[in-house]
N, C-alpha and C positions, 0 to 999 in steps of 0.2 A: 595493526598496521606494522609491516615490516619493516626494519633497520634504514630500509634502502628507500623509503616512500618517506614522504614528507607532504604537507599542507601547504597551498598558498592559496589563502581564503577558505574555502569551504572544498577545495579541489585538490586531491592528492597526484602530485607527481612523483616521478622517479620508479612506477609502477610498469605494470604492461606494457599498460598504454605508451610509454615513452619507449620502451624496451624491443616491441615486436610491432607498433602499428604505423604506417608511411604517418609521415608527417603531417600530409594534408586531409587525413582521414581522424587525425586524432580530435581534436574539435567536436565531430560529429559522435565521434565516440562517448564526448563527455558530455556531449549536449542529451545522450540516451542516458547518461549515468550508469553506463555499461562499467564501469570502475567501481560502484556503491551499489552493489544488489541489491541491498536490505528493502527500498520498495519494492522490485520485484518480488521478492520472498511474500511481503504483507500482500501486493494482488493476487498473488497466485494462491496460497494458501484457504482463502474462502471457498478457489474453484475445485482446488483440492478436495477438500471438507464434503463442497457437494455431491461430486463424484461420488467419491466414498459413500456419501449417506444414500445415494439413489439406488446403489449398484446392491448385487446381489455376492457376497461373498467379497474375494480381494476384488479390489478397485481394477478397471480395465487401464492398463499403462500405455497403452495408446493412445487413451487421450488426456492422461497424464502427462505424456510430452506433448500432446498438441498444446495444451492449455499453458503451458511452460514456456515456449512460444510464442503463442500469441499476447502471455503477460509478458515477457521480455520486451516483444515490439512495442505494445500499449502502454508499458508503463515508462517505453523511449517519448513514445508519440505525446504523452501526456507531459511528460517533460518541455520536450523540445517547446508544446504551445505555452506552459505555463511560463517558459523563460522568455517566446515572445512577446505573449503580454505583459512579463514585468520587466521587461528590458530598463524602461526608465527609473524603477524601485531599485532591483539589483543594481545600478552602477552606483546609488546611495549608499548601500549600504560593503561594509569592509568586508565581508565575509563572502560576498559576493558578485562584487567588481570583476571579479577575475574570470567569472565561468565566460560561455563561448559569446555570448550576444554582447553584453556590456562592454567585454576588452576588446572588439572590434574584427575573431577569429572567425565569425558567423554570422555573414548578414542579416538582419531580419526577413529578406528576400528568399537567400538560400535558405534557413530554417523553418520557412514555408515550407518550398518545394521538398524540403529534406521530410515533413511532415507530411505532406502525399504519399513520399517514397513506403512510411512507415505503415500508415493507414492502409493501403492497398496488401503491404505483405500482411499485416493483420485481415484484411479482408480477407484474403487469399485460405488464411487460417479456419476463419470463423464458416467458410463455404465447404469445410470439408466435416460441417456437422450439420443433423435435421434442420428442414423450412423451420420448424419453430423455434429453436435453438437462435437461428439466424438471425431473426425477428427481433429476438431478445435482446441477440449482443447488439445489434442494429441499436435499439432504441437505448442503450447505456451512451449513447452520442449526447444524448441529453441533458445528462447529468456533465460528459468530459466536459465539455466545451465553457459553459458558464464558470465551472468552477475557479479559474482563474483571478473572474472581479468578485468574487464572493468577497475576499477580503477584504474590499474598498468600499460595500456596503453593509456588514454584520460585523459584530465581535465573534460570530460561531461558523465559520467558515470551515472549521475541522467537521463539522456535522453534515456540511454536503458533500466533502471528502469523505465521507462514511458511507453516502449515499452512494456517491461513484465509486471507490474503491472496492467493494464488499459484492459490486452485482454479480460478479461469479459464483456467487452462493446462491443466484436465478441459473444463471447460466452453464453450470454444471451440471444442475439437476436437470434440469431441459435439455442437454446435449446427452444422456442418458436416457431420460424416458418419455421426451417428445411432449412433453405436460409440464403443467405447473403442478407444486402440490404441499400439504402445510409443513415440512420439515424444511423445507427451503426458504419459506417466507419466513419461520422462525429462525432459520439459520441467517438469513439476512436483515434479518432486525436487530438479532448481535451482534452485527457488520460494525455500527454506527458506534455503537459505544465502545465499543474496543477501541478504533477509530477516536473518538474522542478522547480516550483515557493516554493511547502512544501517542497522538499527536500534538495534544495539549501538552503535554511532556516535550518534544521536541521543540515547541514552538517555543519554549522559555528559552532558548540558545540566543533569539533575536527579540525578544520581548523590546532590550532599549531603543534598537535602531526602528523599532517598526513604531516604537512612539513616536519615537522623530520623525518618522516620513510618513506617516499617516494609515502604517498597514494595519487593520486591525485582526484581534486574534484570539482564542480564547484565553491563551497562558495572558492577556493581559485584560480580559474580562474578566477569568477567574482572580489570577494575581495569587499573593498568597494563602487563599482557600483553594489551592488547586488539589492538595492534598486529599482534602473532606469532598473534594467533588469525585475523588478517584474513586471514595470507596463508593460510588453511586456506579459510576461506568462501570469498573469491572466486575462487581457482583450482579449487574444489569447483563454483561457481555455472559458471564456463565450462567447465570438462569435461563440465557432463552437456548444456548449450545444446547443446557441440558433438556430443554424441553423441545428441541429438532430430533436431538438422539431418543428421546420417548414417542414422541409422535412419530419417530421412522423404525420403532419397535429395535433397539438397539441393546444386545445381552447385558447383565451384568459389568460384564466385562469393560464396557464403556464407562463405567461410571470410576473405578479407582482412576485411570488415566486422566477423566475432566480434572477429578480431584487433585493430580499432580500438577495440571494445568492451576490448576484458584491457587496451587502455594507457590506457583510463580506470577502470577500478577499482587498477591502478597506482599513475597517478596519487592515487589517493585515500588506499592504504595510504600510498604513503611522502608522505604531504606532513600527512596528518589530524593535527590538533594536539588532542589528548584533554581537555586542559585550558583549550581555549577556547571557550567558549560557543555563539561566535557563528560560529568554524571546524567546528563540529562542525553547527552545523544549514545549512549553506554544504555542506558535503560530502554530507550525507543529501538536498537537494533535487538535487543535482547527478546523483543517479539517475536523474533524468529524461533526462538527456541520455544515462545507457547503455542506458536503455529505447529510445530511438529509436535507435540503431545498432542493435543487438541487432534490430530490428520494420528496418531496412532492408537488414543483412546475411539475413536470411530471405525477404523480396523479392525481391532479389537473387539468390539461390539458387534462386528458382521462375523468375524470368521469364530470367534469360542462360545 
């Protein structure tokens, strides 16, 4: 975070968005979390991945930035619905009072309609790949939408967040070879733990205030064995990667790269400090950087 950005709650000002975007557009801005990429990054990287693994040679970068895209808008869209559903959680809780619905910048009405807006430009995306492709991203509706009360009925709510989060590693492959096929379904089976291991981690930032208001979550299911559950997820998350890039006949080459990928989730089990805040949302952004190993060990395994 830069000198000039500061926090109030969970919401950084003093940023762009204050800098260059009209006033009454900013709200909308942060209701997409166009200010915090780091979801972006985790949607897009499975569709990444996919890509990559279907393709033949370098990855086609056309739909590279399609897919770029359309996870920007959807991972707005997903946003915008999950803050209307917890409108009445967020204004409980301090960290979260401030974003657009609770402080009273974003009606529930207008964050509807603002969610139309999003879903159509994502539609608009999704129709510029195969009928079967379409299909697919069609039917991940399934998963957005509930995901929201998952909370208010499981302690594993990051497990359906895995389910939705990760379908680009269907939808990738599918927007490439018109098929389903087994390096995707393995590539999407290690969606989920991954998924569990960064989220679970994140989720300890709010672990007190979601005791108090009733959210529930794994970081308070697990609690302090969240440690000894990591080493389950992410040795789970690299066995199946590596058995997507076997099953999609991937050189040599792919396998040093995973391996630099497993000593950055390593690193993450044995250093994550569960009871700091600000270690804990430091470790969950830091996914990004085993997204990109992960998308250059698969490269790597097509083109040497």
């Amino acid at each position: 975070m830069s000198s000039s950005q500061t926090l109030q709650g969970d919401i950084p000002v003093g940023n762009w968005i204050d800098r260059h975007v009209p006033a009454a557009a900013r709200p909308y801005f942060r209701l997409m979390r166009l200010d915090r990429p780091i979801g972006t990054w985790l949607l897009l990287f499975p569709c990444w991945w996919s890509i990559a693994l279907a393709g033949e040679g370098w990855p086609d970068l056309w739909l590279f930035a399609l897919f770029a895209v359309g996870a920007g808008v959807m991972r707005g869209a997903g946003c915008t619905f999950n803050d209307w559903a917890d409108r009445d959680f967020d204004g409980r809780v301090a960290r979260t009072a401030g974003r657009p619905i609770p402080s009273g910048a974003v009606s529930p009405t207008q964050a509807l309609a603002f969610l139309g807006l999003q879903l159509l430009i994502g539609l608009g995306v999704l129709m510029q790949l195969n009928n079967f492709a379409v299909a697919v991203g069609i039917a991940s509706l399934l998963l957005v939408f509930p995901y929201p009360f998952m909370k208010r009925i499981t302690y594993w709510p990051q497990a359906w967040l895995g389910l939705t989060f990760n379908w680009g590693a269907l939808l990738g492959w599918a927007a490439v070879s018109g098929h389903m096929g087994l390096p995707a379904l393995l590539l999407y089976a290690a969606g989920p733990f991954w998924t569990l291991g960064y989220d679970t981690i994140y989720a300890h930032q709010d672990k007190e205030d979601d005791a108090l208001i009733g959210v529930k979550s794994t970081a308070l299911r697990l609690g302090d064995d969240t440690v000894r559950w990591l080493w389950l997820f992410y040795p789970m998350t690299l066995a199946l990667i590596g058995a997507a890039g076997w099953a999609a006949g991937l050189s040599w080459a792919f396998w040093p790269g995973l391996a630099l990928a497993g000593f950055h989730l390593l690193w993450q089990i044995r250093t994550v400090d569960i009871h700091d805040g600000a270690d804990c949302l430091a470790k969950f952004k830091s996914n990004r950087h085993f997204g990109w190993l992960v998308l250059l060990a698969i490269v790597a395994g097509k083109v040497l």
